[in-house]
N, CA, C, O and CB atoms as a CASP TS submission, in Angstrom:
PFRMAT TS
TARGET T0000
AUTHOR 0000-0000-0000
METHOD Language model
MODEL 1
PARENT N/A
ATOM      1  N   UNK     1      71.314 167.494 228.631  1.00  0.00           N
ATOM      2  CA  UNK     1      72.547 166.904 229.129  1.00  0.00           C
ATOM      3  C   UNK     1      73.553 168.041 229.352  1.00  0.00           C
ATOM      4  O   UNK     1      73.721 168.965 228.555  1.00  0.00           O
ATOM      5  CB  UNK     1      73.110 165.822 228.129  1.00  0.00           C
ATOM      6  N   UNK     2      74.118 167.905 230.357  1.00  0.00           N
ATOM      7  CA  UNK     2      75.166 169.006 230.967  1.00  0.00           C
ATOM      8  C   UNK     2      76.627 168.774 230.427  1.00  0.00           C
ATOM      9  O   UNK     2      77.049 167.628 230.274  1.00  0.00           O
ATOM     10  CB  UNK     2      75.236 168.907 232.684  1.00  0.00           C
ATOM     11  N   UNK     3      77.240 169.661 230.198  1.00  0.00           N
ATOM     12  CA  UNK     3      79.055 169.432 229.197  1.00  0.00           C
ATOM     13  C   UNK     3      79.264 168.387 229.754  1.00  0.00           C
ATOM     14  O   UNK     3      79.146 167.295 229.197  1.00  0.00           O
ATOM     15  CB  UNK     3      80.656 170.579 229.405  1.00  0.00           C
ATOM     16  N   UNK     4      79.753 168.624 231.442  1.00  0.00           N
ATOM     17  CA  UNK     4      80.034 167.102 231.765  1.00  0.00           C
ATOM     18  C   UNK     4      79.733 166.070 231.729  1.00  0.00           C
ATOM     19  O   UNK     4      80.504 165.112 231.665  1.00  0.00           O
ATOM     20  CB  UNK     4      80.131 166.847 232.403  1.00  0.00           C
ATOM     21  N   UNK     5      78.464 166.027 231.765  1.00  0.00           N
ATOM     22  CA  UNK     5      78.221 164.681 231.397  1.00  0.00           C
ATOM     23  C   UNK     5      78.107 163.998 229.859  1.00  0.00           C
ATOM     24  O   UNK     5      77.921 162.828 229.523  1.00  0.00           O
ATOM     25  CB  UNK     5      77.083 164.478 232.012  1.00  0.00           C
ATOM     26  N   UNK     6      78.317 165.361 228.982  1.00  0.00           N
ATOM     27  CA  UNK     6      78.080 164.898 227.413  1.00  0.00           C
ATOM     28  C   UNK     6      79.876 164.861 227.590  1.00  0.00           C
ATOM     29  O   UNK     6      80.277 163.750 227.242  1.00  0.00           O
ATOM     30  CB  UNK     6      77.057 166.275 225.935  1.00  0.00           C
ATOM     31  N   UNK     7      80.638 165.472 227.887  1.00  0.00           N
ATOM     32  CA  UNK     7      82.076 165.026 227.622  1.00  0.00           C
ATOM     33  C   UNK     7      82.249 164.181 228.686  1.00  0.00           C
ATOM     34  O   UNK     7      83.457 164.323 228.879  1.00  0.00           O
ATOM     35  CB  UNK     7      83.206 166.148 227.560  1.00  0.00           C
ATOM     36  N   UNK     8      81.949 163.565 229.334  1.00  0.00           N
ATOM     37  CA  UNK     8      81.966 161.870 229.943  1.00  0.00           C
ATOM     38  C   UNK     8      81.848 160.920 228.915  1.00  0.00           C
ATOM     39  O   UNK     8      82.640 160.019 228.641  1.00  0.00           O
ATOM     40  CB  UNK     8      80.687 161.452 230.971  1.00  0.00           C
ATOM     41  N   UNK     9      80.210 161.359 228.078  1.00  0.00           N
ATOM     42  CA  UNK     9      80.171 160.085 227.334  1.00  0.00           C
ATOM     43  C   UNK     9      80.831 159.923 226.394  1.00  0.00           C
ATOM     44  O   UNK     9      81.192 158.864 225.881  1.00  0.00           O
ATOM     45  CB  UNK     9      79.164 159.755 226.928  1.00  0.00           C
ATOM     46  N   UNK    10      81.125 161.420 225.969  1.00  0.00           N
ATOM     47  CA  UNK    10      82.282 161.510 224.272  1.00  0.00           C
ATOM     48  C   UNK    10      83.557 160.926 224.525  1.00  0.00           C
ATOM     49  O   UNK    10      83.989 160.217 223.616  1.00  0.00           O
ATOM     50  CB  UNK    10      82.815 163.308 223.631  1.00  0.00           C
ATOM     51  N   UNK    11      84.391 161.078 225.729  1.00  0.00           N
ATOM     52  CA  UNK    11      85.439 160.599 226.455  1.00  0.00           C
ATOM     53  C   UNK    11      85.177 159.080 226.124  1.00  0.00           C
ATOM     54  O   UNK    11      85.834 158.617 225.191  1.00  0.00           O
ATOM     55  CB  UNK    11      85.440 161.057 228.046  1.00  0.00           C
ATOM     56  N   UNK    12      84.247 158.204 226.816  1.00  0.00           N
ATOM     57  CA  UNK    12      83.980 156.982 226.999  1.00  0.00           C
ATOM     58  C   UNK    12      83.916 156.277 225.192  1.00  0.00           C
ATOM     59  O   UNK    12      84.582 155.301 224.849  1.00  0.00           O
ATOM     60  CB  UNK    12      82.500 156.956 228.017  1.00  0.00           C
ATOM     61  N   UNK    13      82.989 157.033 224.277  1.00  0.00           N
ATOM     62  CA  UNK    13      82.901 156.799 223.316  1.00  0.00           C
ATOM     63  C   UNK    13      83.978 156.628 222.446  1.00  0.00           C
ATOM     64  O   UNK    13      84.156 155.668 221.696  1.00  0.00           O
ATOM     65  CB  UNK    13      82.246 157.406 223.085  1.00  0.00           C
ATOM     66  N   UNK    14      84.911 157.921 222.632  1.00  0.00           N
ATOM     67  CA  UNK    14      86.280 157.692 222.026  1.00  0.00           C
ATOM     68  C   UNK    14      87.312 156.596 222.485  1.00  0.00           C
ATOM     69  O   UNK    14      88.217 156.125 221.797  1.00  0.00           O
ATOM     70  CB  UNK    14      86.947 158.884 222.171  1.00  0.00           C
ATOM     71  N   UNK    15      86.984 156.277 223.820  1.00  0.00           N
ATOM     72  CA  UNK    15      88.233 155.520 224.427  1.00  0.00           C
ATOM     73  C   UNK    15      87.807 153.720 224.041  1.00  0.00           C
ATOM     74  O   UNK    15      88.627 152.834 223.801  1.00  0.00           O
ATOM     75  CB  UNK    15      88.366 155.932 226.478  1.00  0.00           C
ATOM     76  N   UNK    16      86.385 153.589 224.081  1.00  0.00           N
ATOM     77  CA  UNK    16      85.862 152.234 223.275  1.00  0.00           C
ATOM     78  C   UNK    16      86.081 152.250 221.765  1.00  0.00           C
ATOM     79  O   UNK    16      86.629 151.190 221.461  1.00  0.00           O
ATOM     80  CB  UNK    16      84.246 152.020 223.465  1.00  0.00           C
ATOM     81  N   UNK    17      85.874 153.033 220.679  1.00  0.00           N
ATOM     82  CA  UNK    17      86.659 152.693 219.694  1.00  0.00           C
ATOM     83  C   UNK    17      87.983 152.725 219.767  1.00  0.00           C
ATOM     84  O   UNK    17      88.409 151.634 219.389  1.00  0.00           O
ATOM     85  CB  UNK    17      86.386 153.276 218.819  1.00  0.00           C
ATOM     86  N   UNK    18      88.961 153.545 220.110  1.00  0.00           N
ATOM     87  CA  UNK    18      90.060 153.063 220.333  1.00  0.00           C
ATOM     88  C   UNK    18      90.476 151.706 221.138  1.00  0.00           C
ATOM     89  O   UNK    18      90.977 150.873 220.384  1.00  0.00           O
ATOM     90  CB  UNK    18      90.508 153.985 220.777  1.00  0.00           C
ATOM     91  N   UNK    19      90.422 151.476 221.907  1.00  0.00           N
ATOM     92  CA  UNK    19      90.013 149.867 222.752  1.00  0.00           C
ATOM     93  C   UNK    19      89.745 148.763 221.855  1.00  0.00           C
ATOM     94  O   UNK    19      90.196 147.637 222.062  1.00  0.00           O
ATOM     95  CB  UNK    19      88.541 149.896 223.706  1.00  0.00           C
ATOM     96  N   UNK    20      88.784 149.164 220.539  1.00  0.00           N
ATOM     97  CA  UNK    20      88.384 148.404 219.310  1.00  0.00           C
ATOM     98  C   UNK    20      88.982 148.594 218.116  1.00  0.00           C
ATOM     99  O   UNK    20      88.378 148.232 217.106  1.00  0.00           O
ATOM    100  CB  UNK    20      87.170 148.575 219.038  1.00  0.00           C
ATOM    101  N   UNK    21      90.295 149.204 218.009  1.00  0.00           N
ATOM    102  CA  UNK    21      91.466 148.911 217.152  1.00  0.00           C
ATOM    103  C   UNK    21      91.239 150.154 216.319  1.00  0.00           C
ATOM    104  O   UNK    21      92.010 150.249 215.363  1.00  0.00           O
ATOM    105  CB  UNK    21      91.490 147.389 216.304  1.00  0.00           C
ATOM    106  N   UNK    22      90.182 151.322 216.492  1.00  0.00           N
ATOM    107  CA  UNK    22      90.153 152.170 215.392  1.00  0.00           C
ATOM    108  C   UNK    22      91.031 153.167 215.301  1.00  0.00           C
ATOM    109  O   UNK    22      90.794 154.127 216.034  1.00  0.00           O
ATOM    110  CB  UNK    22      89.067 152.677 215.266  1.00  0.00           C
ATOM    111  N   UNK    23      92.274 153.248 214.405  1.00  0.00           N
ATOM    112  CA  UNK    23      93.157 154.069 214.564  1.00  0.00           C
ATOM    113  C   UNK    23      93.163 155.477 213.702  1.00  0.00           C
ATOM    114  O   UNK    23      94.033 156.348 213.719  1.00  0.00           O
ATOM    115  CB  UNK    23      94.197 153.331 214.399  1.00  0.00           C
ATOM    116  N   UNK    24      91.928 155.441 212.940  1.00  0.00           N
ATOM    117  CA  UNK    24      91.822 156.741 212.155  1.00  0.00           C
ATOM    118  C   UNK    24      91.426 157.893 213.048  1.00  0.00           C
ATOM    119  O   UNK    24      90.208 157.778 213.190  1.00  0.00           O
ATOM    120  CB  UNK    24      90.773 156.620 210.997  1.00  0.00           C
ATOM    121  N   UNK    25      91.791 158.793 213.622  1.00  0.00           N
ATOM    122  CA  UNK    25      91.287 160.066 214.032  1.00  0.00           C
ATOM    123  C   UNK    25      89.835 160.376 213.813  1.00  0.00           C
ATOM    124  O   UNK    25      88.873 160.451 214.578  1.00  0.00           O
ATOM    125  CB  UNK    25      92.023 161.033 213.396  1.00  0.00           C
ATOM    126  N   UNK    26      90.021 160.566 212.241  1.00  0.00           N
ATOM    127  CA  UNK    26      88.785 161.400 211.679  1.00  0.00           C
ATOM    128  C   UNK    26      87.550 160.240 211.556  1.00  0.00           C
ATOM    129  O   UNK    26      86.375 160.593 211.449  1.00  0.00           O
ATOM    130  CB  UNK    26      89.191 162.184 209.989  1.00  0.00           C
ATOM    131  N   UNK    27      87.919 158.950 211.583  1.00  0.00           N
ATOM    132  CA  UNK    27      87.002 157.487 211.641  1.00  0.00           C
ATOM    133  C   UNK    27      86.431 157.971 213.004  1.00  0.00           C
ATOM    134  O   UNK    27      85.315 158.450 213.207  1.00  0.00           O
ATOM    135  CB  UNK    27      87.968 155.685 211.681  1.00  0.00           C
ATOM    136  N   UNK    28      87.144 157.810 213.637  1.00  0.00           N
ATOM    137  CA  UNK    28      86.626 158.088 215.329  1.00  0.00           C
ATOM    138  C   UNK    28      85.692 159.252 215.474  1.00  0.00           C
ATOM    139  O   UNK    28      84.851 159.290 216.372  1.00  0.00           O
ATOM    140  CB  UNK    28      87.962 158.493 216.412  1.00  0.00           C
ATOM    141  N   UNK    29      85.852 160.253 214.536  1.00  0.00           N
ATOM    142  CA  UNK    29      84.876 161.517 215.075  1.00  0.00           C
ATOM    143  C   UNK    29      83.942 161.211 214.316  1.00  0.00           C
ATOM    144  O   UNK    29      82.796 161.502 214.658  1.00  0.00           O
ATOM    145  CB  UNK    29      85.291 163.126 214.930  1.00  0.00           C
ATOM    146  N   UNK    30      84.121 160.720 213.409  1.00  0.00           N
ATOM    147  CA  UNK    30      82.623 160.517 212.336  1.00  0.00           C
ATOM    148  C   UNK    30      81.804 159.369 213.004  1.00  0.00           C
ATOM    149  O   UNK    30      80.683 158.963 212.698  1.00  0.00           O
ATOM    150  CB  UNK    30      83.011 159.928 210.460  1.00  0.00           C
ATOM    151  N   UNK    31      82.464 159.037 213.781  1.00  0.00           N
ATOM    152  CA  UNK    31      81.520 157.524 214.901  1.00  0.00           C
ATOM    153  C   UNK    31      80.939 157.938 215.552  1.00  0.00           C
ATOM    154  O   UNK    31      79.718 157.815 215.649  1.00  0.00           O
ATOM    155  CB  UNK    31      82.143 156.462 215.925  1.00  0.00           C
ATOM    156  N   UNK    32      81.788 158.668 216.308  1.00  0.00           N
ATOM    157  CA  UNK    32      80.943 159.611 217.625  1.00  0.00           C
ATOM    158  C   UNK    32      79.935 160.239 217.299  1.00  0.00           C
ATOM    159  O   UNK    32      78.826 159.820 217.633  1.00  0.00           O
ATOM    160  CB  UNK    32      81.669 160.741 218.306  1.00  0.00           C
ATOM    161  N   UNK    33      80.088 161.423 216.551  1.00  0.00           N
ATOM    162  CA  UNK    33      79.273 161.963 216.378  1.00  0.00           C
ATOM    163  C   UNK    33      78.125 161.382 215.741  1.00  0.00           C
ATOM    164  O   UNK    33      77.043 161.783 216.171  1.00  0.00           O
ATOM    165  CB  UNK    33      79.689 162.770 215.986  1.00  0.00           C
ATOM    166  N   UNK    34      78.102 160.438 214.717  1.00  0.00           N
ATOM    167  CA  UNK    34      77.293 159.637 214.246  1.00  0.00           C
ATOM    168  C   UNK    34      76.621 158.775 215.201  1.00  0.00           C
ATOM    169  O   UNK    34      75.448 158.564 214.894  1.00  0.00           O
ATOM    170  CB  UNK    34      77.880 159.014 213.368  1.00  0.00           C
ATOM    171  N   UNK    35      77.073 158.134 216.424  1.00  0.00           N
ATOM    172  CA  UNK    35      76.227 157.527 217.792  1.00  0.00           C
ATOM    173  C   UNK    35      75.934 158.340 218.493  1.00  0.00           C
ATOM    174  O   UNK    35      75.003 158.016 219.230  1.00  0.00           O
ATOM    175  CB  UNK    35      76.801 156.631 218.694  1.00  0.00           C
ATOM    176  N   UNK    36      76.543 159.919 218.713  1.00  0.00           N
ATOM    177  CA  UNK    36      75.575 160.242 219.862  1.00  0.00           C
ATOM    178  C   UNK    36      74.878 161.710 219.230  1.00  0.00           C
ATOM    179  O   UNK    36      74.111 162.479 219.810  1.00  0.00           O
ATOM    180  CB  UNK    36      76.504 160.455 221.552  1.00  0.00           C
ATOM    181  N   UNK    37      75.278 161.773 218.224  1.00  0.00           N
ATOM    182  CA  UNK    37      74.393 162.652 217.587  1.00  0.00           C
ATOM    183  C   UNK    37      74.694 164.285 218.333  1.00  0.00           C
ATOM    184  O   UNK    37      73.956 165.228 218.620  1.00  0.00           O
ATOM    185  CB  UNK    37      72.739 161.995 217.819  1.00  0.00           C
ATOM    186  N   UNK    38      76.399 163.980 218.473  1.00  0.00           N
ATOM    187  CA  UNK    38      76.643 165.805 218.647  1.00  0.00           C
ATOM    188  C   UNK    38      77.984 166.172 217.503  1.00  0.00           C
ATOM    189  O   UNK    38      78.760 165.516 216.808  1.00  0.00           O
ATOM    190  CB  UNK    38      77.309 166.345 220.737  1.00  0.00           C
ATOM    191  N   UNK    39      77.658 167.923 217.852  1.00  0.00           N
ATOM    192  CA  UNK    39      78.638 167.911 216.897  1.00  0.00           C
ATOM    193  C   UNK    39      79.844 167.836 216.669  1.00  0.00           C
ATOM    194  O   UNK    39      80.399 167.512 217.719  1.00  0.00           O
ATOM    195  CB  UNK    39      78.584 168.485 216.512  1.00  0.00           C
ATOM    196  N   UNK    40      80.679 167.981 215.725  1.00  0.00           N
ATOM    197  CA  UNK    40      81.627 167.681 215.558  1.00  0.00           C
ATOM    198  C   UNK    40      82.637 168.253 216.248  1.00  0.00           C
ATOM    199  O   UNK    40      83.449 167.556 216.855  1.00  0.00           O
ATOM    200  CB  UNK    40      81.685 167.680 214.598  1.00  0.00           C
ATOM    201  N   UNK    41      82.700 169.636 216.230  1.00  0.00           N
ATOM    202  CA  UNK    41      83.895 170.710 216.995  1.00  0.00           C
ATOM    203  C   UNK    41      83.417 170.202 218.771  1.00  0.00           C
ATOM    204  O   UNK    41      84.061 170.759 219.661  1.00  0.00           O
ATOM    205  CB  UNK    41      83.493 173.044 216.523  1.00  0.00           C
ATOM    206  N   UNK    42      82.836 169.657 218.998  1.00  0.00           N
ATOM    207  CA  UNK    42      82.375 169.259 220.207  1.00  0.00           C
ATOM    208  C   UNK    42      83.288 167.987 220.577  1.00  0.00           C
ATOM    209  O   UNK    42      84.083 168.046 221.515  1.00  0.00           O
ATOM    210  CB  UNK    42      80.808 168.979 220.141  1.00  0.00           C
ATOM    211  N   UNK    43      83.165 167.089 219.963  1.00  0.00           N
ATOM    212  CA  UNK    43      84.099 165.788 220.022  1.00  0.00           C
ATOM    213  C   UNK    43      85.117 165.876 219.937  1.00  0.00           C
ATOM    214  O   UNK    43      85.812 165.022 220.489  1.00  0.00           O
ATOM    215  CB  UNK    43      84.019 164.921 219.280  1.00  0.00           C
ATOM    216  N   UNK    44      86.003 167.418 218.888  1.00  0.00           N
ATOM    217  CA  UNK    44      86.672 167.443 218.697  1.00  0.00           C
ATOM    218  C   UNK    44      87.463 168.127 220.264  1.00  0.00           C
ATOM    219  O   UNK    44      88.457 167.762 220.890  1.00  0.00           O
ATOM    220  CB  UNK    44      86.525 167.786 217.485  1.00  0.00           C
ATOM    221  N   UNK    45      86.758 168.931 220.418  1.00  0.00           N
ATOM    222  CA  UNK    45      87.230 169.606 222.105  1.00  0.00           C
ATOM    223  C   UNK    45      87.413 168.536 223.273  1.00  0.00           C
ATOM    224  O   UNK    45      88.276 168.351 224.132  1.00  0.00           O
ATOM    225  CB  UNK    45      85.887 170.708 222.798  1.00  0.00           C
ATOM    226  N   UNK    46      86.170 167.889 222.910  1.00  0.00           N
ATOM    227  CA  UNK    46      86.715 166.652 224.029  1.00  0.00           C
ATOM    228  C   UNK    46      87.757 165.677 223.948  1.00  0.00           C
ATOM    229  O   UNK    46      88.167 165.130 224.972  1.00  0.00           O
ATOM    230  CB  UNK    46      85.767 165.771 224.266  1.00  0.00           C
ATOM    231  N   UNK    47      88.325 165.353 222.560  1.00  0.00           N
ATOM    232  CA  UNK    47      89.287 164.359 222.318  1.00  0.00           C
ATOM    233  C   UNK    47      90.562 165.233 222.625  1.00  0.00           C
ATOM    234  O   UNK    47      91.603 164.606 222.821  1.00  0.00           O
ATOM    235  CB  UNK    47      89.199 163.673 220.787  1.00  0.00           C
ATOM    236  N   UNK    48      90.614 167.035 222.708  1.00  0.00           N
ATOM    237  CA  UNK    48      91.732 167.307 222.536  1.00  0.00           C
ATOM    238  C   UNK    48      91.820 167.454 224.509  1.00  0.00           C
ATOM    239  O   UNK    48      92.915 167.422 225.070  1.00  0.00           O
ATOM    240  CB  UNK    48      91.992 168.677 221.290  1.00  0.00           C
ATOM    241  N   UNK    49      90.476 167.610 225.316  1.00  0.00           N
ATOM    242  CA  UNK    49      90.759 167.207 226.547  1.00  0.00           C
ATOM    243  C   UNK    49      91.437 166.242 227.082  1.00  0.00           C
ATOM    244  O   UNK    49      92.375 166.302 227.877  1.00  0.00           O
ATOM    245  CB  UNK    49      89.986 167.102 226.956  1.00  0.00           C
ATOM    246  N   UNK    50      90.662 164.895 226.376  1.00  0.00           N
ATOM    247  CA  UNK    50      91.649 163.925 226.772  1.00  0.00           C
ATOM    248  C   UNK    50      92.460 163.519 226.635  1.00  0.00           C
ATOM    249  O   UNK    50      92.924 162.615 227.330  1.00  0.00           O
ATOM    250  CB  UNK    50      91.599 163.328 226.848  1.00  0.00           C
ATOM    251  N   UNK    51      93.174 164.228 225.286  1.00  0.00           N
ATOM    252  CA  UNK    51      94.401 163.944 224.937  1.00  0.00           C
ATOM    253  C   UNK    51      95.520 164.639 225.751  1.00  0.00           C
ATOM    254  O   UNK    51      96.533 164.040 226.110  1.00  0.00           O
ATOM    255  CB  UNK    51      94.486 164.217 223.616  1.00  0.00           C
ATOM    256  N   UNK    52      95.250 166.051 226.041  1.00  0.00           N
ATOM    257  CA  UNK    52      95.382 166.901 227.351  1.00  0.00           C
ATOM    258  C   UNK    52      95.730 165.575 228.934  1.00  0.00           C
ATOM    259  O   UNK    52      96.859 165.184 229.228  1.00  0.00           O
ATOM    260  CB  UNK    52      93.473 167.957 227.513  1.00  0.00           C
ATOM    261  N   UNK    53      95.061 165.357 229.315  1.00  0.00           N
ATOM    262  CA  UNK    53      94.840 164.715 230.400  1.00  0.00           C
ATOM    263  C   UNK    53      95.617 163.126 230.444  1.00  0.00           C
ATOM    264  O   UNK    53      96.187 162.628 231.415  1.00  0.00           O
ATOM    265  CB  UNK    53      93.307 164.712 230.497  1.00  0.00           C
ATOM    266  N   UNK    54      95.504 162.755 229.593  1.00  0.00           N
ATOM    267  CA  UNK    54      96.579 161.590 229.406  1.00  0.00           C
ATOM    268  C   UNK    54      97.997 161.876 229.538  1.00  0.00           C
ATOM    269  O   UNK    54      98.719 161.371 230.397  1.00  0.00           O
ATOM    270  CB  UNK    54      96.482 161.012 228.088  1.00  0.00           C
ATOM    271  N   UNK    55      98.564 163.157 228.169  1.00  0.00           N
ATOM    272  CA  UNK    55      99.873 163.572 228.409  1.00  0.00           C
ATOM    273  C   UNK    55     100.307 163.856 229.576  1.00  0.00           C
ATOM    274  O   UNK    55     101.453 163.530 229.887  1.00  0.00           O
ATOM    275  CB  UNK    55     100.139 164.482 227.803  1.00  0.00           C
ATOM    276  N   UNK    56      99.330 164.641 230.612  1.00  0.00           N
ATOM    277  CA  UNK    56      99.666 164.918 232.168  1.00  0.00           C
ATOM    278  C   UNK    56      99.910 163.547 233.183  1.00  0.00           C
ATOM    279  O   UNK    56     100.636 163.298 234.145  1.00  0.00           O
ATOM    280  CB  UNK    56      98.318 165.793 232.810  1.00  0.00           C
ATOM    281  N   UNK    57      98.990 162.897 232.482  1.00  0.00           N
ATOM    282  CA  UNK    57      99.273 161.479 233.292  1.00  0.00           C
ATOM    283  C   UNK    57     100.805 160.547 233.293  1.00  0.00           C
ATOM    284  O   UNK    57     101.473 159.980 234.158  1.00  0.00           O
ATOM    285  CB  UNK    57      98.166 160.455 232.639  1.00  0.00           C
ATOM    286  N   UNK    58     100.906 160.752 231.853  1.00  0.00           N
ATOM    287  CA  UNK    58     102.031 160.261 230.980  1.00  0.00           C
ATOM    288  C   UNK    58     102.975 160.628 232.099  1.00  0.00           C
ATOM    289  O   UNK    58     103.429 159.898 232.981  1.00  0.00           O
ATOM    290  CB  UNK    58     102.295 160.998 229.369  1.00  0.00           C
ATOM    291  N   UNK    59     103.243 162.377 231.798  1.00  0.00           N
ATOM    292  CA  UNK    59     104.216 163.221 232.722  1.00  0.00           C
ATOM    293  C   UNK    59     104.557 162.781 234.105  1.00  0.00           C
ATOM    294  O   UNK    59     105.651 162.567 234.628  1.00  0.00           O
ATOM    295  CB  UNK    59     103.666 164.539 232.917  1.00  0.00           C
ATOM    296  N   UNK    60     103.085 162.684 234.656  1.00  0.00           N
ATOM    297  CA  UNK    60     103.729 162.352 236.488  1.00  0.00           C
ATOM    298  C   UNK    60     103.889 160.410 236.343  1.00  0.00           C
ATOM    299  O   UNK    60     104.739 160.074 237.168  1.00  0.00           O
ATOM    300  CB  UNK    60     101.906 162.987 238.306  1.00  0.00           C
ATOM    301  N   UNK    61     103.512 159.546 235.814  1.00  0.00           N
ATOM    302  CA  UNK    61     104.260 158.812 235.284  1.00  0.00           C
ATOM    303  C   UNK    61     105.564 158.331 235.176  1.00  0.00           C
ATOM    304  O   UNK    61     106.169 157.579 235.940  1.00  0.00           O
ATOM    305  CB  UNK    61     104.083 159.011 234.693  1.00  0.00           C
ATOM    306  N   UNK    62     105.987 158.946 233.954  1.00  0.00           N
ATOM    307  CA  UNK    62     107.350 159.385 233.331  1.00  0.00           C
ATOM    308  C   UNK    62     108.038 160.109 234.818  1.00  0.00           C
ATOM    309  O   UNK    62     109.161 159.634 234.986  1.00  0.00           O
ATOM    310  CB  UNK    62     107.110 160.674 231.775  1.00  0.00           C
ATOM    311  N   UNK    63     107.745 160.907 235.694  1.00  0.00           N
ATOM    312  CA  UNK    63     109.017 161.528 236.474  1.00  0.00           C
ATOM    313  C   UNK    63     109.130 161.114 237.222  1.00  0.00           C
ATOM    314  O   UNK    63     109.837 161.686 238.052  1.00  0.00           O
ATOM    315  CB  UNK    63     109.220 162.606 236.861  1.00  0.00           C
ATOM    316  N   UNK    64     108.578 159.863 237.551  1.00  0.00           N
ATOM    317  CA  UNK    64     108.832 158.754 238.706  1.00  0.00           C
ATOM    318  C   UNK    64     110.147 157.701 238.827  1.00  0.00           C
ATOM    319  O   UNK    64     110.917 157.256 239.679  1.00  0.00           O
ATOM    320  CB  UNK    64     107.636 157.826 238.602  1.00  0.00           C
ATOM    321  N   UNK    65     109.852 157.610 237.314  1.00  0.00           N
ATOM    322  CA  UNK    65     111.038 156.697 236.557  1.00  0.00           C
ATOM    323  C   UNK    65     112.300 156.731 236.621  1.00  0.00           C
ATOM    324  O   UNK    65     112.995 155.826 237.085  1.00  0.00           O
ATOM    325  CB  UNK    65     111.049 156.760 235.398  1.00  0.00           C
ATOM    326  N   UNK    66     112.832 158.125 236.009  1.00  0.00           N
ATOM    327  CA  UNK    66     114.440 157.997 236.978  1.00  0.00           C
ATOM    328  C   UNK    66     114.454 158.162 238.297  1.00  0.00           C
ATOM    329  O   UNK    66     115.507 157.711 238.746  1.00  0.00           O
ATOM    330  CB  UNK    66     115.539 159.065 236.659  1.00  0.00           C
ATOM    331  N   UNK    67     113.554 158.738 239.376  1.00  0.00           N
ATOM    332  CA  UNK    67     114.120 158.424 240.685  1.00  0.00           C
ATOM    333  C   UNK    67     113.764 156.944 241.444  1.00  0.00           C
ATOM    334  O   UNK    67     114.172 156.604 242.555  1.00  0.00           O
ATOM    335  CB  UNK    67     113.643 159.568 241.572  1.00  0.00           C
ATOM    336  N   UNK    68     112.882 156.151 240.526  1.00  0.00           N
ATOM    337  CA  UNK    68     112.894 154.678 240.959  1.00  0.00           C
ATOM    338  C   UNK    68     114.444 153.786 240.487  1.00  0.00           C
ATOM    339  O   UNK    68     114.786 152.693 240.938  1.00  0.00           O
ATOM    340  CB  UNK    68     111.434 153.929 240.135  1.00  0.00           C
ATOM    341  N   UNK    69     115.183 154.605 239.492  1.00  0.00           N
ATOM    342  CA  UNK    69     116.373 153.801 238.283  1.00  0.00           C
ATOM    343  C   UNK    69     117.375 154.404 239.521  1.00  0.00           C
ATOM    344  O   UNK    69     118.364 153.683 239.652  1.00  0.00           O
ATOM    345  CB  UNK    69     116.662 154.583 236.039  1.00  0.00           C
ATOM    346  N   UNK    70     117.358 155.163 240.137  1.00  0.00           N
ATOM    347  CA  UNK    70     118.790 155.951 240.826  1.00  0.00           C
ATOM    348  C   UNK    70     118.550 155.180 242.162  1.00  0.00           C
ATOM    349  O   UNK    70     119.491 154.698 242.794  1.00  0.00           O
ATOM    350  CB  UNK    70     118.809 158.026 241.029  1.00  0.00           C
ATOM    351  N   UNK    71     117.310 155.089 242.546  1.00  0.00           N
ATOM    352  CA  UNK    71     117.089 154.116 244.022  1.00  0.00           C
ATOM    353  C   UNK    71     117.189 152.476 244.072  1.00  0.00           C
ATOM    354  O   UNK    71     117.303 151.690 245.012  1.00  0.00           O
ATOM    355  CB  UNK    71     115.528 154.359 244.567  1.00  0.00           C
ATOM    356  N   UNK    72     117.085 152.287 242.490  1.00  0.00           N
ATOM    357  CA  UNK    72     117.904 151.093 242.192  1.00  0.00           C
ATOM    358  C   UNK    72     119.261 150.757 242.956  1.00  0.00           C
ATOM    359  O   UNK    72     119.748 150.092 243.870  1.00  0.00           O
ATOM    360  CB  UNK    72     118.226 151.197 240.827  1.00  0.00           C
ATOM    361  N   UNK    73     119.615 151.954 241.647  1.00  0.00           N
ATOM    362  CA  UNK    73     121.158 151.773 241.842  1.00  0.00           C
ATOM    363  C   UNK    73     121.724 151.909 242.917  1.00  0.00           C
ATOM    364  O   UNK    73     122.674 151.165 243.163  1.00  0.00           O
ATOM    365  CB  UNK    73     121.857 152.499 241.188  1.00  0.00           C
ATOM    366  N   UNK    74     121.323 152.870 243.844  1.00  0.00           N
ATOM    367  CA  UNK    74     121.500 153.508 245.302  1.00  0.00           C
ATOM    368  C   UNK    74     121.835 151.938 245.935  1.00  0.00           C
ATOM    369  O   UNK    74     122.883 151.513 246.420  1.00  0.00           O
ATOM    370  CB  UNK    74     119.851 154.502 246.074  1.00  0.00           C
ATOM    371  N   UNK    75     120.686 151.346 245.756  1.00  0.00           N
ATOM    372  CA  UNK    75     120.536 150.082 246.247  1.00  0.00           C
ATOM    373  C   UNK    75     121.515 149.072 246.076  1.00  0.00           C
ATOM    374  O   UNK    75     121.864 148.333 246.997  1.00  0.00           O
ATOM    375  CB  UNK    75     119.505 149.646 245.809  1.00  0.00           C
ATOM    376  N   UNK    76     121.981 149.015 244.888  1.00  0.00           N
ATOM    377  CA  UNK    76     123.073 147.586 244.177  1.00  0.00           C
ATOM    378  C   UNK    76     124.183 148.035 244.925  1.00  0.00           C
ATOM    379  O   UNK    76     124.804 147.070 245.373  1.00  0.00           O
ATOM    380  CB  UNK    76     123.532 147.468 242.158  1.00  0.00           C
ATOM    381  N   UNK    77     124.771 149.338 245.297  1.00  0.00           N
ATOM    382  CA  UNK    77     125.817 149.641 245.730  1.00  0.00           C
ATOM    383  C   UNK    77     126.577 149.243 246.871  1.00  0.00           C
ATOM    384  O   UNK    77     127.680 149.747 247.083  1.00  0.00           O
ATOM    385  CB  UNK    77     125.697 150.531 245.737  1.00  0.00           C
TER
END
């Protein structure tokens, strides 16, 4: 199995227990790694990818927000 596609499934793996209420960190890596049988600093790189990749999402997100609140207002005026 190629990184990408093993950090696809670690991605997927982490984002279904979370989805399933598991809020322990270290619960979550001991799952993973325990279902797909890799190691640990491995899951751990991938959770800090996607944690990476969300915040960026978050960001362009988030900077949309005040110029939708000012085109509001632009608007009421």
């Amino acid at each position: 199995m190629n990184r990408t596609n093993q950090s696809t499934i670690i991605k997927e793996a982490i984002n279904s227990y979370l989805d399933k209420g598991v809020t322990d960190k270290q619960d979550i890596y001991t799952k993973v790694v325990d279902e797909l049988g890799v190691p640990r600093p491995t899951v751990r790189r991938v959770a800090r990818d996607l944690r990476t990749e969300l915040l960026q999402k978050i960001q362009i997100l988030q900077s949309d927000m005040p110029k939708a609140t000012v085109a509001t207002t632009e608007e009421d005026e």
